[in-house]
Structures are given as structure tokens and as C-alpha cells.
N, C-alpha and C positions, 0 to 999 in steps of 0.2 A: 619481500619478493612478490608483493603482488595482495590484489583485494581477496579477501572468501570468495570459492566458490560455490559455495554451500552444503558443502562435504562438514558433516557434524560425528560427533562423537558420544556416547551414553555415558553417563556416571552412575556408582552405584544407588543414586536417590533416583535414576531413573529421569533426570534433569538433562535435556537435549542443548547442548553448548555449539558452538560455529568451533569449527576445526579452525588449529595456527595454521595456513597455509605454511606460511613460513618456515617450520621447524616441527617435522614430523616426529610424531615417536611411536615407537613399536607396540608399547605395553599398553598405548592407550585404544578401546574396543569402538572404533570408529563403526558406525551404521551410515553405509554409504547408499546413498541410493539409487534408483533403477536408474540400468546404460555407466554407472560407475563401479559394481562391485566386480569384482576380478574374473573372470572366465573359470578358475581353476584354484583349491586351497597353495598356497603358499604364495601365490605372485601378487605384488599391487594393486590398488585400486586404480582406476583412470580417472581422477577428477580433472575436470576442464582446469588448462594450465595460462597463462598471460606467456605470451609470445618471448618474453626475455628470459621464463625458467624453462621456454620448449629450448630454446637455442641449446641454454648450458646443458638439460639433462640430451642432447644429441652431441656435444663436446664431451660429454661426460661417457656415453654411450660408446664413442669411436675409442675413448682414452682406455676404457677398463677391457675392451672388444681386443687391440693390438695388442695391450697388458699381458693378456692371458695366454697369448701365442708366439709372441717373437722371442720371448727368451729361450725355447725349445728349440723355434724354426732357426735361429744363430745360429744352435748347436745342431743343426740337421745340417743348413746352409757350408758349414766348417770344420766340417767333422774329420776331416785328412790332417788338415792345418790343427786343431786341436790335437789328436793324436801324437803329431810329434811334438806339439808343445809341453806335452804331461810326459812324454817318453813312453807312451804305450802301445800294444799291440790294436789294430782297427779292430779287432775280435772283440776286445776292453772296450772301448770308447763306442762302441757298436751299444752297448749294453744302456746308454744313456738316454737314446730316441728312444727303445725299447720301454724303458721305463717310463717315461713319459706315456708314451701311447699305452700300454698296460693301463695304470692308474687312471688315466683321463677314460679308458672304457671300462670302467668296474665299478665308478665312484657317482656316474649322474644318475642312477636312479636311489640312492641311499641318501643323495644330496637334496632330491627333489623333495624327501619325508621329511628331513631336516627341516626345508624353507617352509613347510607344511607344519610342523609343528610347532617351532621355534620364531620364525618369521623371517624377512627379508634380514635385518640388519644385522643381527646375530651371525648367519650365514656369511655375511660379506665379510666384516672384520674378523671373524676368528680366522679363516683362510687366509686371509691377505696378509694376516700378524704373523702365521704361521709360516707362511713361506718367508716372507722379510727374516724373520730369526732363522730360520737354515741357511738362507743364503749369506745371513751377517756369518754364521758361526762357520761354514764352508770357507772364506776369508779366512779364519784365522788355520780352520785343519784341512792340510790338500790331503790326497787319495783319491780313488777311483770309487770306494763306498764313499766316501761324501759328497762326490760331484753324482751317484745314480740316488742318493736319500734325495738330495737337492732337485733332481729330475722329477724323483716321483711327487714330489710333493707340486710341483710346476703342473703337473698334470692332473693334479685334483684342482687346487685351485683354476686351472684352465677351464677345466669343467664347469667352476663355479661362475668365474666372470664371462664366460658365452654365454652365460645364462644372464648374467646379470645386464649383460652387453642391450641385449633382447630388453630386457627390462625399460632400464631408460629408454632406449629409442623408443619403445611405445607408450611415455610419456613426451616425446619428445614431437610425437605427430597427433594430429585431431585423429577421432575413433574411426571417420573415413577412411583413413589412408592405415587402417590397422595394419593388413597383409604387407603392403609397402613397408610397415615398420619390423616386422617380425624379418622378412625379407633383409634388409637393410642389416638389421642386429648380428644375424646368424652368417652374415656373408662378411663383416669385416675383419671375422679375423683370419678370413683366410687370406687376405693380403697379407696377412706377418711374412709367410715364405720367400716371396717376391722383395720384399722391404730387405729381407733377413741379408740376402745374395746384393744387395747394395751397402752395406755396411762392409767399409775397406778392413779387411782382416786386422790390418794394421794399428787401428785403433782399438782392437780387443785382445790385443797377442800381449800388451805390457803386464809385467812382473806375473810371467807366466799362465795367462789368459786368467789373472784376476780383473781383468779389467772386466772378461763376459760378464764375471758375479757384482759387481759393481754396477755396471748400464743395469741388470734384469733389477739388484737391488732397487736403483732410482726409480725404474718403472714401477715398481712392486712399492715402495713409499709414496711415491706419486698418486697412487689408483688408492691407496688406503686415505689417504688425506682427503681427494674429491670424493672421495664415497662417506667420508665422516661427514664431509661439507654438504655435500648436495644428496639428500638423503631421498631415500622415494616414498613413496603415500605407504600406509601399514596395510598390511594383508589381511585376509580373512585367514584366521589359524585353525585347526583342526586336531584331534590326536590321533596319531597316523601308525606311530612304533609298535611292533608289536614284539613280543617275545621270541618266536619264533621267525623274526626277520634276523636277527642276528647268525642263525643257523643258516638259514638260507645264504643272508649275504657271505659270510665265511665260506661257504665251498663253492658258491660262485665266483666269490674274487679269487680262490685257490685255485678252481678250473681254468678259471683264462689268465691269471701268473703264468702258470704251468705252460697252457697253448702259447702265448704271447711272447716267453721266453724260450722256446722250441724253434719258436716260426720267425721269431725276429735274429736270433742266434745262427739259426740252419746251416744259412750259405756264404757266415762269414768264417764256423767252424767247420764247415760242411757235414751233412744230416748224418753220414753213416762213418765217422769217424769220431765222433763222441756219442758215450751212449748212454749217458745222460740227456741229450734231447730224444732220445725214444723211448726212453722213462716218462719224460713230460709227456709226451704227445699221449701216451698210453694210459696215465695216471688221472690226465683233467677229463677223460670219454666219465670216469666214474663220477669224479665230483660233480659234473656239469649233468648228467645224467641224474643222481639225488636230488641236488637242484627241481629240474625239471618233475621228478616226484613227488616234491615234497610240495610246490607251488599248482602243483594241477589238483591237486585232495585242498587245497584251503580253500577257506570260505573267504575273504582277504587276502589276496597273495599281492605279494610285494611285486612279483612277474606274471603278468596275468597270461601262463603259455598255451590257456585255450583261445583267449583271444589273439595273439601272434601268428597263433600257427593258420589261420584262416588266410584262404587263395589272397586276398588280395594285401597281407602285409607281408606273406613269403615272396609275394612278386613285388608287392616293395623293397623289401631287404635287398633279392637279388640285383635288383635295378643299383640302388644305393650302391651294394659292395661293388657293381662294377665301375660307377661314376667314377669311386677313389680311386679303385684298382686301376683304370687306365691311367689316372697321372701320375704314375710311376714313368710313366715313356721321358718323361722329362724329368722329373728328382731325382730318377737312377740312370736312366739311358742316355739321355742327349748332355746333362751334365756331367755324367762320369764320364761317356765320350770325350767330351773338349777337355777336360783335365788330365783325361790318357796323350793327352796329345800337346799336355805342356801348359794350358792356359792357368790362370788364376780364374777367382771372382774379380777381382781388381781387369782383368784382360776381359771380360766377356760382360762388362757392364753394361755397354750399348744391348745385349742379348737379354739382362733380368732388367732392363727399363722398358724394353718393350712388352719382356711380360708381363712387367707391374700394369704399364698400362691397358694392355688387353683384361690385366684382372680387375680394375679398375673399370672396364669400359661394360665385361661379364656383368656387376656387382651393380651397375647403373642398370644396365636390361634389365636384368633381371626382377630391378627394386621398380621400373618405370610399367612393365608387362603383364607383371603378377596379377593374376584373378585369380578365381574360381576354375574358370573355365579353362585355361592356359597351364595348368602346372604343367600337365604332362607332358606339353607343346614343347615348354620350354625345357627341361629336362632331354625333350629327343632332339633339341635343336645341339644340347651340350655335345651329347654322342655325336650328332653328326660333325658338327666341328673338329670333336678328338677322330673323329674316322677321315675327314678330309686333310689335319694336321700329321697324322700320323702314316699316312699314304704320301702324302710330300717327305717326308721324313727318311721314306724307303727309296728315294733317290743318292741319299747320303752317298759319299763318295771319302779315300785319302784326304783329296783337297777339298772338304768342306770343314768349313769354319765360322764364325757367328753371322757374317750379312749371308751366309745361302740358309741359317735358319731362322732369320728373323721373324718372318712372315708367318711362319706352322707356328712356332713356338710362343707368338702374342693370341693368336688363334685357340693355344692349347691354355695358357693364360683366363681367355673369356671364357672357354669352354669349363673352365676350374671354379669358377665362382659363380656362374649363372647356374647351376643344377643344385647349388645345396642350398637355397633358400626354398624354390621351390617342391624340393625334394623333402623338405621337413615341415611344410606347411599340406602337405597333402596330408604326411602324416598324423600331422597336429590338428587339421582338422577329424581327423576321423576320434581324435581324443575329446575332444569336446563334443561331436557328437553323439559321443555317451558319457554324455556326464562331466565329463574331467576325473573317473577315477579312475581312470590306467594311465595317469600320467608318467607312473615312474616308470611301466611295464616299456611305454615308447621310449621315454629318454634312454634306456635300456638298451632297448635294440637298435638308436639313430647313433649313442656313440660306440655301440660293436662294429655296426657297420662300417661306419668310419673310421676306426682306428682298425680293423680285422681287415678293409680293405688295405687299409696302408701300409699293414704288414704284410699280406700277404704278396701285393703289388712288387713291393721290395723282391719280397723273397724270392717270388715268379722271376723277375727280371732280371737278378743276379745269378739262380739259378742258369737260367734255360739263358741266359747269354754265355757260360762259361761251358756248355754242352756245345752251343752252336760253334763257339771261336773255334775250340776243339776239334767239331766234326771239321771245320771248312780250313784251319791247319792241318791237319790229316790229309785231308783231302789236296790240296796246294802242295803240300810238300811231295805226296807221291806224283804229281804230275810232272813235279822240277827235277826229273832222269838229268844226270852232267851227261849222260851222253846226249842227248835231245840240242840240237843247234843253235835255239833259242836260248837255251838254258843257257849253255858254255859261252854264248854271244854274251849275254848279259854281267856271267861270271870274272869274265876278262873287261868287259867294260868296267863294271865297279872293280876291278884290280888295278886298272889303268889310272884311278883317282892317285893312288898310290904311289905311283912312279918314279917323281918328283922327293919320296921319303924314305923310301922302299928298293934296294937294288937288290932282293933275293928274288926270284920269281916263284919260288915256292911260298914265300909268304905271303907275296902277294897276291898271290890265290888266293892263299886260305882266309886273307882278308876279304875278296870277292865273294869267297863263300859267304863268311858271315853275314856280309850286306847284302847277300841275296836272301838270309835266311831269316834277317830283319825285317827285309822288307815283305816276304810271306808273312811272318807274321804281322805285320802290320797289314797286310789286305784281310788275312781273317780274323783279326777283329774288328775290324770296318765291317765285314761281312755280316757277323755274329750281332752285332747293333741289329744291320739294315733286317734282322731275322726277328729281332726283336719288336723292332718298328711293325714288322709284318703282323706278329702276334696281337698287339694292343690294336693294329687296326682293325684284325677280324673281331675278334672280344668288343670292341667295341661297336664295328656292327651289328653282331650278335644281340647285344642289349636295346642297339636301337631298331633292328627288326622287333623284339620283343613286347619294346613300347607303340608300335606301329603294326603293332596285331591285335592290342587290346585296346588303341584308339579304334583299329575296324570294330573291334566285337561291341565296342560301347556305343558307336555310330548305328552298327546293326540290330542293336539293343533296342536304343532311340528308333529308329525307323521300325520296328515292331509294334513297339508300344503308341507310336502315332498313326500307324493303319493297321488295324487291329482284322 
């Protein structure tokens, strides 16, 4: 696959050999040198590549990037259509994103020591073998604990191949266009969602949606094969573990179990009817709290939470969690909408093509604009789009249907994928600018936020939509008096559908009733949406005033320190 590039390696006589381009290996103590040794223990070296291994490791990049996310986003995408395929309660089948998103935020920065101690390769095939044999052995045993084992395991590994995703594509670009690549990596798998909502249900529903475990299978033997094949340059290693990280990770991954399954659970059990989710929410303040004790007194902390807790990664986190949090407007709102009202994924496919390709269009900006200088540009250009999407959205009406949202919803699409490359690249630069060793402390905090927004986003939206439909039912019904003119006008009209079937006039009232009482509730919860739509648009103004006060103060900063 190409000449030396003059990336060598030591042997124990101290004898300098030319590296096999070729066929990497882990174990061998590559001395690479200056502009090629890795930015950070555990990741790659960059040796200069011959244009036909950039290609494949960027085919390789997209293959293991989708990998790691569409088998979740299926199950997110069809998750109603599942449920009654297993015969289960949505409360059940709730429990599966749940787990996913749990595991995928508990598991990158314990991941990050791994690739640090052990090396890339090790890291990629154990996950990959791993999940391949749960999902073979999910095949042979149904239930509801093997389809969330099978989840949770979807969601380390996910962890693993975003990471890895990253990987190749920054072999797959020259060292110029690095941000371009890191950008590029981090932002392809959030097209899985959009992909997920075009896959006709229909070809995952055979022999009782073994076919999901099958496709994800394929994917998952696929990404293990090109990642045996097309291997990446060896890492600089380190010893990273320590004793006391086991302590630590243990009541941290028990702290946000506990949150994660409270907060993802909430409002499909609802919060004050089981009380076992007030046990959770109550239980993880103390783990997550020792946690936090036990990593501010090390000398080496696995969480470095004096460094987090500084102004400007707590206004990163908030920024992050809102990014996620508002696209909820669309996975919970504007989708659960169009399925209240009868559609399929099959029916509203012209609506996830547009969003693919706004996320697609997002994913290019974002890879094309990227500097130094622009993160935060772009990030407040995201908000502004989710605040212009979601103000069209509060037009919503009865008769709206996929062409009156095409336009917000490709809109909220770009606004989905333009803000997390840069969003993670600001933060990653501040990791290398010391050093590279709080790498796992950030991986830490970029997949809370993103999986804490997404739960929470859910839970917000399901919530405070089933309060509003409420209020504006309530409120509808007491205005529809049968004595009020309008009322009784309307009563007798829907009675008179009847006439033709119907020679009682007493029933066919009470029919008119009904259909009057139908169709209130069908305006309040059109209502209960358009309140929802309201809510993600302030939230989301809110965040981008927020980044548009600290672009003033850094402007103001700069104009201090130039006239002095």
C-alpha cells in the first residue's frame, strides 16, 4: 500500500528499521518523528499517507462513524413499531435508548485509558467481537433483558467507534486540514438518525424484528473485518490505570445508571407514580457526589473536576447540553406529532430526506468553515437556525402535515450537525493545550452532555407536552357550554353526518357529542405541540444570547488589550 514514509521503529539492539507501511502493528515501539507523534497518549501517529490509503482510511472512517450509531438510531427511529412487535408496554421498550445512552456516557473516558494503555487495536476488536457475540446470541434468546444487554453494549462500543471514527479521518486528511478532519469524524455519525427514519420498517419487522439484529449484526462484522484490514499507525502508550480508578469509575457509572434511568424512565412511567425513580434521582446526588471527592484530593484523577469546574468549560457544558436538548423539537415533538395523526416512517419519507440532507448540508459547513477563529460563530449560527426552525414550527396547525414542515425541519437537520464538531473541537483544543492529560476528564464531560442532553430533551418534551395538551383540554372543553350556539350549531352538524345511518335523534347527538369531543381534543394537542415548539425556541434563544455575550466580552477583551 504504498512507499516508506520514513516513520521507523526501535528494536531492542537499539538498531533503527524503516516501518512496513503496509501492515501496522501495535506491539512494535515505533519512534516517530517531529509533526508525526500523536497529540495525546493513546491515539495514532500521523505518518504522511499515499493518496489511495487516504481514500480507504476516509471509507473506513464513514464505515465504522455510521457503525457505531444506526443500530441505536433504528431503535430510536421505531421504537412504537417495535413495541408491538415484541408485544410490549412503550415503558419496556423505552428502556432500550435508555441504555444505550447510559453506557455510551459512562464508558469514554475509562475507554480513553484503555487506548492509552493497551493501544489502538486491542481497543477496536475487543468491542467490536463483543458486541457481534451479543447480538449473535440475542438471535437465538428473545426478551426484553437481551434486547437492553444488547443495547448497552451498542453504546460502549458506539463510544468506541466515534472515537475511532476520528481516528481514520485524520489519517485520511494532510495535517493542514486536521480541524477539517476531527470535524468531519465527529459529525458523521450523527447522520445515523436521519438514515435510521429512511429504512422502510418493513425490512426490519421479519421474524419478529430479528431482522434489526441481523442488519446491526452485518454492520458490526463489517466494521470488525475493515478495521482488521486497514489498521491505523501504533500509538504512543502510556500507563494510565490506576487503582483507585476502579473506585471512582464504579460510583460514577452507578451515579448516572441511577440519573439516566430516572430521567429516561420519568414520563414514560410518570415521575410520581413509581417510586423507585425517586430512589434513583435521590441515590446517584451521593455516588456522584464521592465521585467528585474522591477525584478533587488525587494527585492523578481519572476526572480532573478542578479543571471542569472553571467558567469557561461550565459555559461549555451549558452551551453543549442545550445544543442536544433543543433537538428534541424534532425526535420527540414534530415526529410524535405526525404519528398522532396516523402517518408512518414509510408516509413522511419525503420529510427524513430533507432532513438527511440538511444534516448532510450542516456536516459539510461545518467541515468547510471550521477554524480557530469560527467555532463559536458556528455553534451560534446552529442555535440561530434551531430558533428560526422552531418559531416556523409555532405556526403548526390541524391541517399541517409534511410539505408545511419541510423547510424548519431540513433547517433543524443543519442546525443538528453543524454544532458538534465544532463544539468538540473547542473543547479539545483546550485539552491539548495542556498537555493532553485531561483527555478522559473532557471525553467525560462531551459524552454527559450529549447523552444528559438527550435525555433530558426527551423527558422535558414529553413531560411539559402532556401538562400543556391538559391545560389547553381543560381549558377547550370548558368553553364548549351545549348551551353556547356555536356549540349546539356544531353538535347538530356532526349529528347530521349520521342521518343517513342513524334514525334515533338521541343517538345522534350523542354521536355529535363525541365528535365534538374528538375534535377538542385534537386542537389541544396541536396546541400542546405549538407550546412545545415555543419552549425549544426560547431555550434556544437563551443559549444563543448566551454565546453572543461572551463573543461581546471576548471582542471587548481584544479591544482592551490592543489600546491599552
Amino acid at each position: 500500500m504504498g512507499k516508506s514514509s520514513g516513520l521507523t521503529f526501535t528494536t531492542p539492539g537499539d538498531q533503527v528499521i524503516p516501518a512496513r507501511q503496509h501492515f501496522y502493528e501495535n506491539d512494535e515501539p515505533f519512534d516517530y518523528p517531529d509533526g508525526q507523534r500523536p497529540a495525546v497518549p493513546g491515539a495514532p501517529g500521523t505518518p504522511v499517507h499515499p493518496m489511495s490509503r487516504r481514500i480507504v482510511y476516509g471509507l473506513t472512517s464513514a464505515l465504522v462513524g455510521v457503525t457505531g450509531a444506526l443500530g441505536n438510531a433504528i431503535v430510536a427511529a421505531n421504537l412504537p413499531y417495535l413495541q408491538g412487535a415484541l408485544g410490549l408496554d412503550l415503558s419496556d421498550v423505552a428502556w432500550l435508548p435508555v441504555a444505550y445512552l447510559v453506557t455510551n456516557a459512562i464508558t469514554g473516558c475509562i475507554l480513553v485509558k484503555f487506548r492509552q494503555e493497551f493501544g489502538v487495536r486491542p481497543f477496536c476488536v475487543i468491542f467490536l467481537t463483543l458486541q457481534a457475540a451479543l447480538i449473535t446470541s440475542h438471535l437465538f434468546v428473545d426478551g426484553l433483558a437481551g434486547a437492553i444487554l444488547v443495547r448497552a453494549a451498542s453504546g460502549v462500543s458506539a463510544s468506541a467507534l466515534s472515537t475511532l471514527g476520528v481516528y481514520y479521518m485524520i489519517q485520511a486528511l494532510p495535517a493542514t486540514h486536521r480541524l477539517r478532519a476531527v470535524c468531519f469524524g465527529i459529525g458523521i455519525p450523527q447522520l445515523a438518525l436521519p438514515l435510521a427514519w429512511l429504512v422502510p420498517k418493513d425490512f426490519l419487522a421479519f421474524g419478529n424484528w430479528n431482522g434489526l439484529y441481523l442488519f446491526e449484526l452485518g454492520l458490526s462484522l463489517a466494521a470488525l473485518a475493515v478495521v482488521s484490514l486497514v489498521r491505523l499507525p501504533p500509538s504512543v502508550r502510556s500507563k494510565t490505570f490506576e487503582s483507585l480508578d476502579a473506585v471512582s469509575f464504579l460510583l460514577y457509572a452507578l451515579g448516572f445508571v441511577l440519573f439516566g434511568s430516572a430521567m429516561g424512565l420519568g414520563s414514560y412511567l410518570w415521575w410520581t407514580n413509581m417510586p423507585w425513580i425517586g430512589w434513583c434521582f435521590a441515590a446517584c446526588l451521593p455516588c456522584l457526589g464521592l465521585v467528585i471527592g474522591i477525584e478533587y484530593h488525587r494527585k492523578r484523577p481519572m476526572i480532573d473536576v478542578r479543571w471542569l469546574s472553571a467558567g469557561t468549560f461550565a459555559r461549555w457544558a451549558l452551551i453543549a447540553v442545550i445544543c442536544r436538548f433543543v433537538q428534541s423539537e424534532q425526535t420527540i415533538g414534530v415526529m410524535t406529532m405526525l404519528r398522532e395523526s396516523g402517518l408512518t416512517n414509510d408516509d413522511i419519507r419525503p420529510l427524513t430526506g430533507a432532513i438527511l440532507v440538511g444534516a448532510v448540508l450542516g456536516l459539510t459547513a461545518s467541515v468547510l468553515f471550521v477554524s480557530p477563529s469560527r467555532l463559536i460563530h458556528l455553534v451560534l449560527c446552529s442555535l440561530l437556525l434551531v430558533v428560526a426552525a422552531t418559531y416556523m414550527d409555532t405556526a403548526t396547525s390541524v391541517l399541517t402535515r409534511v410539505p408545511q414542515l419541510l423547510v424548519s425541519q431540513a433547517m433543524m437537520g443543519v442546525a443538528g450537525t453543524l454544532f458538534i464538531g465544532p463544539l468538540f473541537i473547542f473543547g479539545f483544543g483546550r485539552v491539548l493545550a495542556d498537555g493532553g492529560v485531561r483527555m478522559t476528564s473532557f471525553i467525560a464531560l462531551f459524552n454527559v452532555t450529549q447523552s444528559i442532553g438527550t435525555l433530558t430533551g426527551n423527558a422535558f418534551t414529553q413531560t411539559y407536552l402532556y401538562y400543556a395538551q391538559q391545560y389547553h383540554l381543560a381549558s377547550f372543553a370548558a368553553q364548549a357550554e351545549r348551551s353556547a350556539p356555536e356549540v349546539a350549531y356544531l353538535v347538530r352538524s356532526m349529528a347530521s353526518r349520521y342521518s343517513a345511518v342513524i334514525t334515533d335523534p338521541a343517538v345522534r347527538s350523542a354521536e355529535g357529542i363525541s365528535g365534538l369531543s374528538q375534535q377538542i381534543s385534537l386542537y389541544a394537542r396541536v396546541a400542546g405541540y405549538i407550546d412545545v415548539f415555543t419552549a425549544m425556541s426560547i431555550t434556544a434563544t437563551a443559549g444563543a444570547a448566551m454565546l453572543l455575550g461572551v463573543i461581546a466580552f471576548n471582542w471587548f477583551q481584544q479591544a482592551r488589550r490592543s489600546n491599552p
